[in-house]
N, C-alpha and C positions, 0 to 999 in steps of 0.2 A: 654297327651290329646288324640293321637291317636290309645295310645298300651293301652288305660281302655275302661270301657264298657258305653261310654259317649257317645252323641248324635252326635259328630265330627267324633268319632271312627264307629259308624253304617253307617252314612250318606256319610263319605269321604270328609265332606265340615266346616267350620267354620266362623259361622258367626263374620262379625267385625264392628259392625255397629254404636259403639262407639266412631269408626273415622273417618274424612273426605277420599272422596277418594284423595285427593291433597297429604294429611299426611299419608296417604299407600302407593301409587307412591313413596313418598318421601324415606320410609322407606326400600321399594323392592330394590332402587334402590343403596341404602345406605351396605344392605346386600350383592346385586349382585357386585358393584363395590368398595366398599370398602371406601369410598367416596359420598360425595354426594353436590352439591350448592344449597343454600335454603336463602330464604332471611331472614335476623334476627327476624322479628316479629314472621317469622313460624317457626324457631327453636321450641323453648317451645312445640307448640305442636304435634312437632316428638319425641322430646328425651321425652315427655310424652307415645307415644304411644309404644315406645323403651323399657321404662320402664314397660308400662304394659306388654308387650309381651313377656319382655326377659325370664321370666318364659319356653315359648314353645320353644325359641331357644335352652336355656341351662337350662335345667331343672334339671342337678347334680349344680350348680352353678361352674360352670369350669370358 
């Protein structure tokens, strides 16, 4: 996303607007610490938003 010639890659920014900020937090924090506690109803829509993203994490699929 950020080494092509896309709008993320000019700008330096990427819009996520797809998801809550609750389930971003969620996700930051899940990546920074390894871990994360989330009440069961919001699961679903972290490991949603995990799944759409995991493309930018690991994008060789490692």
């Amino acid at each position: 996303m950020f080494a092509s010639n896309k709008e993320e890659n000019r700008t330096g920014s990427c819009k996520m607007s797809e998801i809550s900020t609750w389930t971003l937090d969620a996700l930051l924090r899940f990546l920074y610490y390894g871990f994360v506690g989330i009440p069961m109803d919001q699961a679903p829509d972290v490991l949603e938003a995990a799944e759409q993203y995991y493309e930018l994490l690991d994008p060789k699929g490692h």
